[in-house]
C-alpha positions in Angstrom: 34.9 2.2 -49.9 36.7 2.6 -46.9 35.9 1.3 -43.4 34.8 4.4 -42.1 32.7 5.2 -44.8 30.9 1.8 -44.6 30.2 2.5 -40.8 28.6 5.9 -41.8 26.2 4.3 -44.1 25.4 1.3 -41.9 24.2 3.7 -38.8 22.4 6.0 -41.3 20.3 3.0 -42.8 17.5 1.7 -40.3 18.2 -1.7 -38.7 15.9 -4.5 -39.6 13.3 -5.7 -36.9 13.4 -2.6 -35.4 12.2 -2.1 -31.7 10.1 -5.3 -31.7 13.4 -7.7 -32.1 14.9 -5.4 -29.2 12.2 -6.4 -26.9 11.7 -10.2 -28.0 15.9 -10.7 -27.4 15.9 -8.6 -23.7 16.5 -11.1 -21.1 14.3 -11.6 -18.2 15.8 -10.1 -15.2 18.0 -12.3 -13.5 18.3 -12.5 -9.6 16.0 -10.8 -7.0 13.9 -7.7 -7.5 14.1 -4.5 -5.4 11.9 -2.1 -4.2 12.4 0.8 -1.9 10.5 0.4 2.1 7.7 2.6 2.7 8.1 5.1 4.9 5.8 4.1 8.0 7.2 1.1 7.6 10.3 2.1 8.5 9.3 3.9 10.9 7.6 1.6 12.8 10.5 -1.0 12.8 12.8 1.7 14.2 10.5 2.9 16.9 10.3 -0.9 17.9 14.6 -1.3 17.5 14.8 2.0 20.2 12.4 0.5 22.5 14.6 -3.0 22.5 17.8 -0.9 22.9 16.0 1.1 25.6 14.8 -2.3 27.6 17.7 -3.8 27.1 20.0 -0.7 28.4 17.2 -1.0 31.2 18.1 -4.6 32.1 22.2 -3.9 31.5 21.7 -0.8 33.9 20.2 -3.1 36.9 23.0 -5.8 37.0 25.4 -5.2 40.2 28.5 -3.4 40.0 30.4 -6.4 41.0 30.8 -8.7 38.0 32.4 -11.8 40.1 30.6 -14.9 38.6 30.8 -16.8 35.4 27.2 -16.5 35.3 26.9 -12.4 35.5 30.0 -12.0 33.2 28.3 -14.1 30.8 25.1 -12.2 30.9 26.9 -9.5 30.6 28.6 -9.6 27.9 25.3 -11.1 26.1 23.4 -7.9 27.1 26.3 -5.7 25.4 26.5 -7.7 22.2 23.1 -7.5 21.8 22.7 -3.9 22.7 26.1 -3.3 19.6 23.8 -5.3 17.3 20.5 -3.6 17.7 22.4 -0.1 17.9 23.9 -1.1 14.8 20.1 -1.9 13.2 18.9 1.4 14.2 22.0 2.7 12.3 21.1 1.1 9.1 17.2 1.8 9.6 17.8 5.7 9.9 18.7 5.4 6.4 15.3 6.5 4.5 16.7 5.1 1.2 16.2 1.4 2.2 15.3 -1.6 -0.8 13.7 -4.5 0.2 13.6 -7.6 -1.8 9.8 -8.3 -3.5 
């Protein structure tokens, strides 16, 4: 018998242990488990990310035009990199397909 011919008779004949082996040697799932954010839940968390960006735009918009002191470029800048990083939350949170780790 050839090769071949022994591989056509090995996947016609049934395997032993069946289904039952299959599920006694699967491993156990490694790493964390995902599951998808409801939808209100998401929600809510970008309503409250667009309210910070809107208070903090607020606060940004009521510092003077004049920008002369350490202390008001400092503050500044804080206001702006807070206002990239909570724009760039919303941006991820508009996503509806977002997993969350259980």
């Amino acid at each position: 018998p050839t090769i071949a011919s022994q591989a056509r008779v090995a996947a016609t004949q049934p395997r032993r242990g069946g289904a039952a082996r299959d599920a006694q040697e699967a491993p156990e799932p490694v790493g964390p488990q995902y599951a998808p954010l409801p939808e209100e839940d998401r929600v809510e968390i970008l309503d409250s990310l667009r309210a910070q960006r809107d208070r903090l735009c607020r606060d940004f918009g009521k510092m003077s035009l004049c920008v002369d002191t350490l202390g008001k470029i400092n503050r500044k800048l804080a206001l702006e990199n807070e206002i990239k990083a909570v724009e760039a939350d919303i941006r991820k949170f508009e996503n509806p397909n977002i997993l969350i780790v259980i």
